[in-house]
C-alpha positions in Angstrom: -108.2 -85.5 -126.7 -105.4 -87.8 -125.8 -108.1 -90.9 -124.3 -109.9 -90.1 -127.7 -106.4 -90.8 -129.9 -105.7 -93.8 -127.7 -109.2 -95.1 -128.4 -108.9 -94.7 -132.0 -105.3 -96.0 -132.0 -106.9 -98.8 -130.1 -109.0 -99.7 -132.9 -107.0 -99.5 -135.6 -104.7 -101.8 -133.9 -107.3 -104.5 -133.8 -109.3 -103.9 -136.8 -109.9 -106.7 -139.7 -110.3 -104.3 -142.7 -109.6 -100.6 -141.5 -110.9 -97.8 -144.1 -110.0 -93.7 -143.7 -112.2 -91.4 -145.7 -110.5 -88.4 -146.7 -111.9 -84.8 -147.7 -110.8 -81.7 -147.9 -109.5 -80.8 -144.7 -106.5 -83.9 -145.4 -105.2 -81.6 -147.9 -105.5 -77.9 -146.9 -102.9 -78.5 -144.8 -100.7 -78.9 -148.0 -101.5 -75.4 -148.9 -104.5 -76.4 -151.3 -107.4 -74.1 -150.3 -110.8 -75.8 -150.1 -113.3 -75.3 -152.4 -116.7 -74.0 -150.1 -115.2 -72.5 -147.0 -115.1 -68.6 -146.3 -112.1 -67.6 -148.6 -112.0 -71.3 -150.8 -112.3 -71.7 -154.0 -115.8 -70.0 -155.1 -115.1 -67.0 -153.2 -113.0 -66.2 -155.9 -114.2 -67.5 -158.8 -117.6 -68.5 -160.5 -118.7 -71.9 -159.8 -120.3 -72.2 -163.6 -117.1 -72.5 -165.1 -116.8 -76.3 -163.1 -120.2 -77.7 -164.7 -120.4 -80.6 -166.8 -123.4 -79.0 -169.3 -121.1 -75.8 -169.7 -117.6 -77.9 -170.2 -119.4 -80.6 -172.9 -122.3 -77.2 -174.6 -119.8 -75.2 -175.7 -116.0 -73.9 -176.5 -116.2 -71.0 -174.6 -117.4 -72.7 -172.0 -114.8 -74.9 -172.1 -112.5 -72.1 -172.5 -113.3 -70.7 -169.1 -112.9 -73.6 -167.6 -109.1 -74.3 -168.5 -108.7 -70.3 -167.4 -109.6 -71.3 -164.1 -107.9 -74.7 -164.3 -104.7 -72.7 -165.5 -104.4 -70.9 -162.3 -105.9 -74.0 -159.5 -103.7 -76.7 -160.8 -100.3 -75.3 -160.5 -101.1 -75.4 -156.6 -102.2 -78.6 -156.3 -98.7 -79.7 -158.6 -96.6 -77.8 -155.8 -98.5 -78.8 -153.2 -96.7 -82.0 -151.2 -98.1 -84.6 -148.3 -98.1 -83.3 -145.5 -98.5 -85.3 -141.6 -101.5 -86.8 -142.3 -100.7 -88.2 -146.0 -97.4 -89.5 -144.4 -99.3 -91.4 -141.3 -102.1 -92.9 -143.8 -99.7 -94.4 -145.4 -98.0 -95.5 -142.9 -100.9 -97.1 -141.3 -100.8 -99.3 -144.6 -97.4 -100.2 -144.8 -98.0 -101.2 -140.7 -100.8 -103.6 -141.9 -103.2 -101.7 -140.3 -105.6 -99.9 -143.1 -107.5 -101.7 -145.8 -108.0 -99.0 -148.3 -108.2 -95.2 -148.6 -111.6 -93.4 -150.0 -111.0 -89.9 -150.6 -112.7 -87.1 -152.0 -109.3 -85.1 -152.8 -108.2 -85.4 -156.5 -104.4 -83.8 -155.6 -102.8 -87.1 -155.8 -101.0 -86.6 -152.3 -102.2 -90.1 -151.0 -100.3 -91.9 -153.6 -97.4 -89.2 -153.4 -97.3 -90.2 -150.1 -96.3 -93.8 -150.7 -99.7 -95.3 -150.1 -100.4 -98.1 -153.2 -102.3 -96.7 -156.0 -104.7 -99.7 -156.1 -105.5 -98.7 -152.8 -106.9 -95.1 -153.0 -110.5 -95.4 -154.2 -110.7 -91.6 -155.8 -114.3 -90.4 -155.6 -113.8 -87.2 -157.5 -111.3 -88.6 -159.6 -107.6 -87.0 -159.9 -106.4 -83.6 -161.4 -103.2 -84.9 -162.0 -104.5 -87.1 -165.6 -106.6 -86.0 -168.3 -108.1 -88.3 -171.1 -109.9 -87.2 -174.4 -113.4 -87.5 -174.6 -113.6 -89.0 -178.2 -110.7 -91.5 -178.7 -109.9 -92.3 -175.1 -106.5 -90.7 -175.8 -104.4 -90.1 -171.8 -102.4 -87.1 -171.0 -100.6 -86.0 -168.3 -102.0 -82.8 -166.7 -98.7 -80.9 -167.4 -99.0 -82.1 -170.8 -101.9 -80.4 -171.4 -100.6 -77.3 -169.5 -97.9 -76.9 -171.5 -100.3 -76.4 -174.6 -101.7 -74.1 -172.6 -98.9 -72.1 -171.8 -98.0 -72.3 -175.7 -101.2 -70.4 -176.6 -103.9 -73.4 -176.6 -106.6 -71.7 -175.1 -109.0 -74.9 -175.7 -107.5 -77.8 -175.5 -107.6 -80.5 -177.8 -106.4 -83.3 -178.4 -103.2 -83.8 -181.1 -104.3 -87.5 -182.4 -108.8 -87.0 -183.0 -109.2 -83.4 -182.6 -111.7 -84.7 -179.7 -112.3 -82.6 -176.2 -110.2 -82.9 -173.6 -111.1 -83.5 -170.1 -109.3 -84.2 -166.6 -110.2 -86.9 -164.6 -112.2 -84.8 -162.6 -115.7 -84.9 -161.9 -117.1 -81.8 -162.4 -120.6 -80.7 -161.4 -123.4 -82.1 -163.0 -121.5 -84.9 -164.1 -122.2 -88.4 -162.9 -119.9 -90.0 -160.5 -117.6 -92.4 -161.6 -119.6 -95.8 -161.6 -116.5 -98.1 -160.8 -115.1 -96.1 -158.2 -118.5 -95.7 -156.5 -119.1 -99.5 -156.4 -115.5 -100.0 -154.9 -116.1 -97.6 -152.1 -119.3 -98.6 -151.2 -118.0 -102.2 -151.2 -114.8 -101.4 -149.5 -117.0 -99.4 -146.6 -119.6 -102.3 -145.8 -116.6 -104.7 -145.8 -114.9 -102.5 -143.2 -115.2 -103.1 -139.1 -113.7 -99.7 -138.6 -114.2 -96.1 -141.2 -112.3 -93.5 -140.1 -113.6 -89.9 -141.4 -110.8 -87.3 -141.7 -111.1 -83.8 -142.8 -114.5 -84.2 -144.5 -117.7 -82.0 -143.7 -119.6 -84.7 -144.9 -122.0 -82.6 -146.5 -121.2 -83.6 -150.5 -123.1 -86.6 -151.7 -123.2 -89.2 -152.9 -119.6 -89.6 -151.7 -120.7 -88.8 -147.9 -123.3 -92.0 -148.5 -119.9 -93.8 -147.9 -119.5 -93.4 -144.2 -123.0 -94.3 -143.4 -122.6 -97.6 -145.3 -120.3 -98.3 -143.2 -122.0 -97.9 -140.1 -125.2 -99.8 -141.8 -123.3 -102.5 -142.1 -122.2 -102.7 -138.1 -118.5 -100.9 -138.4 -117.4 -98.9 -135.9 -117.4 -95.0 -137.1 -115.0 -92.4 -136.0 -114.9 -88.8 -137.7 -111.6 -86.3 -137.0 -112.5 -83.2 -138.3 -112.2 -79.5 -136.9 -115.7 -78.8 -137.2 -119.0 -80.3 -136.4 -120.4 -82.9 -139.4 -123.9 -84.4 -139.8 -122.7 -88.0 -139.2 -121.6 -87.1 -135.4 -124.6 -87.9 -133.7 -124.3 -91.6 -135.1 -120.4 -92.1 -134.7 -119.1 -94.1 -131.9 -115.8 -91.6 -132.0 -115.8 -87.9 -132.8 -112.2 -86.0 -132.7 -111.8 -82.3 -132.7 -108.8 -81.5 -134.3 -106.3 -81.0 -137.5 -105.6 -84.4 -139.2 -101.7 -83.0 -139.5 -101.8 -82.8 -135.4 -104.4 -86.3 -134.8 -103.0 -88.9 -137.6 -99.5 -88.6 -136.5 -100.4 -89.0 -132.6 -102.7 -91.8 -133.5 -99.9 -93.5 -135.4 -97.5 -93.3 -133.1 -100.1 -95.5 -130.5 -100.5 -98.0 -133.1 -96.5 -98.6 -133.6 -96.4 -99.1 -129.6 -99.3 -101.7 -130.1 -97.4 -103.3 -132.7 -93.9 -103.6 -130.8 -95.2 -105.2 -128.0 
């Protein structure tokens, strides 16, 4: 592994527009369980409560949904950035990463210190809310207060309207503006790094492949095998909290000398 870390160091080093694409396996490492591994997410609860026709047909639908949203979201709020968060960052603040793409919606990049307007969120971010009717935003913990006060449906205070995190749920359509900056940002890119992603959940794994369409250089760290491996100049077996950091600190030799 360490000739595959120097390689990738290597490139980041001398790359023109650098992009990481983050999944899931980024943020497990914070605490936050994944969503389709043995023991994630719907291994515990039902995956009908998440979809966009159930959230927008009905109250109770809506109802189960904030249930299940009453007991996920406290983890991700406790959750904090872990090695990886820390070292994408740093790779920014080094001048050495164009722009983040991640499938995560925990906010940890940001917490992390990397630039808002430089995280591209795919699935959008649990951390905000907005009201469907009147555009109205709320904070997360807003809307969990209400919901510790008794609101079993949330509403919101101003229109009466439905209110909804910035979330993608399934069924829903991906958000258009964040879809055209990632694929943008990935066929501008000379190098995509892949971290912690299975690369099985489209449209967002489209991403990486656009940026090998376009002639960028693809490397994927990730603990298990993905269907993008066969095509990646780079494949690294390993925890992003272990290979981030050790990349990192090749790049910060680079830069010194």
């Amino acid at each position: 592994m360490t000739e595959r870390v120097a390689r990738l160091a290597a490139w980041l080093a001398d790359a023109r527009a650098a992009v990481v694409f983050t999944g899931a396996g980024v943020s497990t490492e914070s605490g936050i369980p994944d969503f389709r591994s043995p023991g994630g997410v719907w291994d515990r609860f039902d995956a009908s409560a998440m979809t966009w026709p159930n959230f927008i047909g009905s109250v109770e639908g809506r109802r189960r949904y904030w249930e299940l949203g009453h007991v996920t979201y406290p983890v991700i709020r406790a959750a904090r950035p872990n090695a990886a968060h820390r070292a994408v960052a740093e790779l920014h603040r080094l001048g050495r990463l164009h722009a983040c793409i991640t499938q995560n919606i925990d906010d940890l990049h940001q917490r992390a210190g990397l630039p808002p307007e430089r995280v591209i969120e795919l699935h959008g971010n649990a951390a905000r809310t907005r009201c469907l009717g009147c555009g109205a935003g709320f904070t997360r913990d807003e809307v969990h207060a209400w919901l510790d006060a008794g609101a079993g449906v949330p509403a919101c205070p101003g229109c009466g309207g439905i209110v909804k995190p910035h979330t993608v749920l399934f069924g829903e359509a991906m958000p258009p503006l964040a879809m055209a900056r990632a694929e943008r940002a990935a066929r501008e890119a000379d190098l995509l790094v892949v971290v912690g992603s299975s690369l099985v959940v489209y449209p967002a794994a489209y991403i990486p492949r656009h940026a090998r369409e376009a002639g960028a250089r693809l490397a994927i760290v990730n603990l298990t095998p993905t269907p993008l491996d066969g095509c990646a100049d780079l494949v690294i077996r390993g925890k992003a909290g272990d290979v981030l950091p050790a990349v990192l600190a090749k790049v910060r030799a680079w830069a010194t000398r």
